[in-house]
PATORKE-969538 format. One record per residue (C-alpha): residue number from 1; residue in one letter; chain; x, y, z. Coordinates in steps of 0.001 Angstrom, whole numbers, plus 500000, padded with zeros to 6 digits. Each point is the difference from the previous one (the first is absolute). Layout:
<atoms>
[NUM,'A','A',[X,Y,Z]]
...
</atoms>
This chain:
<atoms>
[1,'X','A',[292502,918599,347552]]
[2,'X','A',[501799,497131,498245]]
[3,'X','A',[503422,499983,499058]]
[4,'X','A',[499746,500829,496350]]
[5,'X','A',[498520,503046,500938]]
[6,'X','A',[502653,500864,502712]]
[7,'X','A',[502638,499393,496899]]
[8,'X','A',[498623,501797,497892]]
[9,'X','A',[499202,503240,501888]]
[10,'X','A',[503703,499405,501806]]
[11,'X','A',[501456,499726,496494]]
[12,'X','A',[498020,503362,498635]]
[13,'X','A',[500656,502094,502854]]
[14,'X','A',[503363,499019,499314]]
[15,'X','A',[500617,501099,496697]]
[16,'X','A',[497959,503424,500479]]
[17,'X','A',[502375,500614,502616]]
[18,'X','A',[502929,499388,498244]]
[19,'X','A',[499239,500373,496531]]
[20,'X','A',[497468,503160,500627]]
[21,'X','A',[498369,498833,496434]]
[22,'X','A',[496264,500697,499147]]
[23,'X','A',[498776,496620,499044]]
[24,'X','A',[497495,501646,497186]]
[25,'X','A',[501369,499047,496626]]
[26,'X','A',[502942,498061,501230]]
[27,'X','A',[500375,496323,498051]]
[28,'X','A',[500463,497317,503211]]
[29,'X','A',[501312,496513,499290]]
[30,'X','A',[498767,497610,502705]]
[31,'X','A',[501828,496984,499969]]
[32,'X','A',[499068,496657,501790]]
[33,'X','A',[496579,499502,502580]]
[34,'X','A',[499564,503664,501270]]
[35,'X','A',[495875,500728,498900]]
[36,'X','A',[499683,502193,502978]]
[37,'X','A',[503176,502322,499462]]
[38,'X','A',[499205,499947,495826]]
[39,'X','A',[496281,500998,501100]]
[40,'X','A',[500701,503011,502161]]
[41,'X','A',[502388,501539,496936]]
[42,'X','A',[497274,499825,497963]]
[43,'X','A',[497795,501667,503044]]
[44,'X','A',[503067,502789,499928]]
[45,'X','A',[499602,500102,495876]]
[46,'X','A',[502771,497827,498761]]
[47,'X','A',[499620,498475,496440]]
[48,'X','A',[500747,496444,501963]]
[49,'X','A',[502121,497434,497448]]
[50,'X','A',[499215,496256,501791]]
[51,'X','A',[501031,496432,498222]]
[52,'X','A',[497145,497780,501540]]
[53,'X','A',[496988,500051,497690]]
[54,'X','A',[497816,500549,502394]]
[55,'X','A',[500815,502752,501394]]
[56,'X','A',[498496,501303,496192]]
[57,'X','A',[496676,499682,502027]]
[58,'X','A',[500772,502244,502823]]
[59,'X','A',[500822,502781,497564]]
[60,'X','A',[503542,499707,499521]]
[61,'X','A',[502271,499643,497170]]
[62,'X','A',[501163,496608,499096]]
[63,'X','A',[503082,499562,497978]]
[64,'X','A',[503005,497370,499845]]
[65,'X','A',[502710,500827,502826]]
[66,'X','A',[502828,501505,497853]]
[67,'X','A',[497635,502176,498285]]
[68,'X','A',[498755,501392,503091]]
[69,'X','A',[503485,500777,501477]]
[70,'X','A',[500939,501593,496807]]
[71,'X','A',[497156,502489,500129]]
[72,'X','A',[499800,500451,504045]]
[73,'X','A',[500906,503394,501936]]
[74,'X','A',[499822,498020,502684]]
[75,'X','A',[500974,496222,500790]]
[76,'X','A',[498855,497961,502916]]
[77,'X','A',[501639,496542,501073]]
[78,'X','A',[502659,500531,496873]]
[79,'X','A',[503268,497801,499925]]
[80,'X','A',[502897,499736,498641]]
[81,'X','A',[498899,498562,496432]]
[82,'X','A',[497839,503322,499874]]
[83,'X','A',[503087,501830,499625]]
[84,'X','A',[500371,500318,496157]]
[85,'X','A',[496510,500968,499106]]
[86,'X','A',[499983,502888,502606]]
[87,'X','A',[499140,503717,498406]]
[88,'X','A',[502178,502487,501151]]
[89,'X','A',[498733,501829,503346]]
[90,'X','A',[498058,497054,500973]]
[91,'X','A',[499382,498937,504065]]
[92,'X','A',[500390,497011,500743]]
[93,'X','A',[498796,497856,503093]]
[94,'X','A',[501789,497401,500452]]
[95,'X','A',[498900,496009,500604]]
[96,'X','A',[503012,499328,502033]]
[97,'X','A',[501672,503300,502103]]
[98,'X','A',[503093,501451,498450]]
[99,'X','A',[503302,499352,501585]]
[100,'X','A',[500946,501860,503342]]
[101,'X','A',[500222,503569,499369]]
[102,'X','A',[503676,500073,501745]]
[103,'X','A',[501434,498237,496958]]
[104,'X','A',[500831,496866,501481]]
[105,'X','A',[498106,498140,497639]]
[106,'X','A',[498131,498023,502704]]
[107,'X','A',[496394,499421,498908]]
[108,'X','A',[497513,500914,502710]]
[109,'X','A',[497918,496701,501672]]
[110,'X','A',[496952,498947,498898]]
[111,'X','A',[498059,501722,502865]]
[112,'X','A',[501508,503369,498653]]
[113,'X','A',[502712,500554,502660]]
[114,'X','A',[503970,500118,499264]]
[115,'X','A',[501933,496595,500893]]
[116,'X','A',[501240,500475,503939]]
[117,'X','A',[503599,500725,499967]]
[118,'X','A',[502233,502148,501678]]
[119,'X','A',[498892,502959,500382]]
[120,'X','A',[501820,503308,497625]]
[121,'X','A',[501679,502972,500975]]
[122,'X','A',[498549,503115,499624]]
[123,'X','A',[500148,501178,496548]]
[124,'X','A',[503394,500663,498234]]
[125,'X','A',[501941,497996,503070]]
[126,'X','A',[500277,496737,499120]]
[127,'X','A',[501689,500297,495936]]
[128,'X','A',[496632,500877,498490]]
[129,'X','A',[499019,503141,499008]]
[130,'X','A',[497137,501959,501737]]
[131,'X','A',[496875,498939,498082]]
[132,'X','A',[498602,503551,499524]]
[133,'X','A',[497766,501305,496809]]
[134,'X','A',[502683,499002,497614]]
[135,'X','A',[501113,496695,501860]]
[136,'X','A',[499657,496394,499083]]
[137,'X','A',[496686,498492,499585]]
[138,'X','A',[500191,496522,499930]]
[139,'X','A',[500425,497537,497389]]
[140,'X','A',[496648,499128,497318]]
[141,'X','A',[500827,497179,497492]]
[142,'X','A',[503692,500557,500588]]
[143,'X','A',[499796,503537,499553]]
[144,'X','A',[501206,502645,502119]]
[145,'X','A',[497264,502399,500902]]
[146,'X','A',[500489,503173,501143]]
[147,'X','A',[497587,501682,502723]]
[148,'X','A',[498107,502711,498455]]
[149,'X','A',[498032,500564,503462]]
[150,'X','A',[498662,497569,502963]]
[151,'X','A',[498353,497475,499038]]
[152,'X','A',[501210,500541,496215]]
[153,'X','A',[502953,498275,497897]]
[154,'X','A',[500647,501226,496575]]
[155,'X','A',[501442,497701,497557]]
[156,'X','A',[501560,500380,496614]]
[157,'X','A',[498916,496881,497621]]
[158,'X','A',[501644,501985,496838]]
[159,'X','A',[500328,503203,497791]]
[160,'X','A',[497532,502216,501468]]
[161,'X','A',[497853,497152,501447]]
[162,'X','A',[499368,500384,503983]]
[163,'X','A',[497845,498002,502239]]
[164,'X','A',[499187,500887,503845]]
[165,'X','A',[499618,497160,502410]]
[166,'X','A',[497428,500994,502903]]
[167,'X','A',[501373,498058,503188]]
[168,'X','A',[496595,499438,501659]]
[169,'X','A',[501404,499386,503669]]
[170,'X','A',[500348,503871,500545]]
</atoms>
């Protein structure tokens, strides 16, 4: 098995398990070098919304980047710049992991694990607040997020605009 597929099943059971979406029907963004995750969403019956032109012969959707974010359910490898041309309720996946979910702001490595530090207190004994349903969620584009489950931040772009950030080391 090569690593793209390992990603891309790791990545799907992933968002089933947090998300608990049926792919059929859903719009799915896939941005950057990911053919095998973008082909298995199409497997599941996602309408799948990719920028490289070739992907047109493989059976997806090809359209210009900002387009497809604007029309996506579903994001994967979004940044920051995506931001703005988000439709309300959509998941995102990040490129880069969000900031730590205690609210310190520190970004998680590259490999996916939190900087090494000292270690916290349990919850609600060292200043912060336990982290609990309504707790922090980390910080998105200089947002504050707020966690709407495990594995789920909510965050509030605007007036009645809401995007969910799927933290895919859960």
């Amino acid at each position: 098995m090569s690593d793209g597929h390992r990603r891309a099943q790791a990545a799907i059971q992933t968002i089933l398990r947090l998300t608990n979406l049926l792919m059929a029907g859903k719009r799915v963004a896939v941005i950057g070098d990911e053919p095998e995750l973008a082909a298995r969403l199409r497997a599941m019956g996602a309408q799948t919304l990719l920028v490289d032109p070739a992907a047109a012969l493989r059976g997806h959707r090809v359209l210009a980047e900002d387009e497809a974010v604007a029309l996506a359910d579903l994001v994967v490898g979004a940044t920051e710049a995506h931001l703005p041309l988000l439709r309300d309720g959509a998941i995102l996946i990040p490129a880069e992991p969000p900031a730590r979910p205690s609210g310190t702001g520190e970004p998680y490595g590259t490999d996916g694990e939190p900087p090494a530090g000292p270690p916290a207190g349990p919850s609600g004994t060292d200043g912060e607040p336990p982290a609990g349903p309504s707790g922090a969620g980390g910080v998105f584009a200089g947002l504050p997020g707020v966690r709407v489950r495990d594995g789920i931040t909510g965050y509030r772009l605007g007036p009645g605009r809401e995007v969910f950030v799927l933290d895919m080391s859960c």
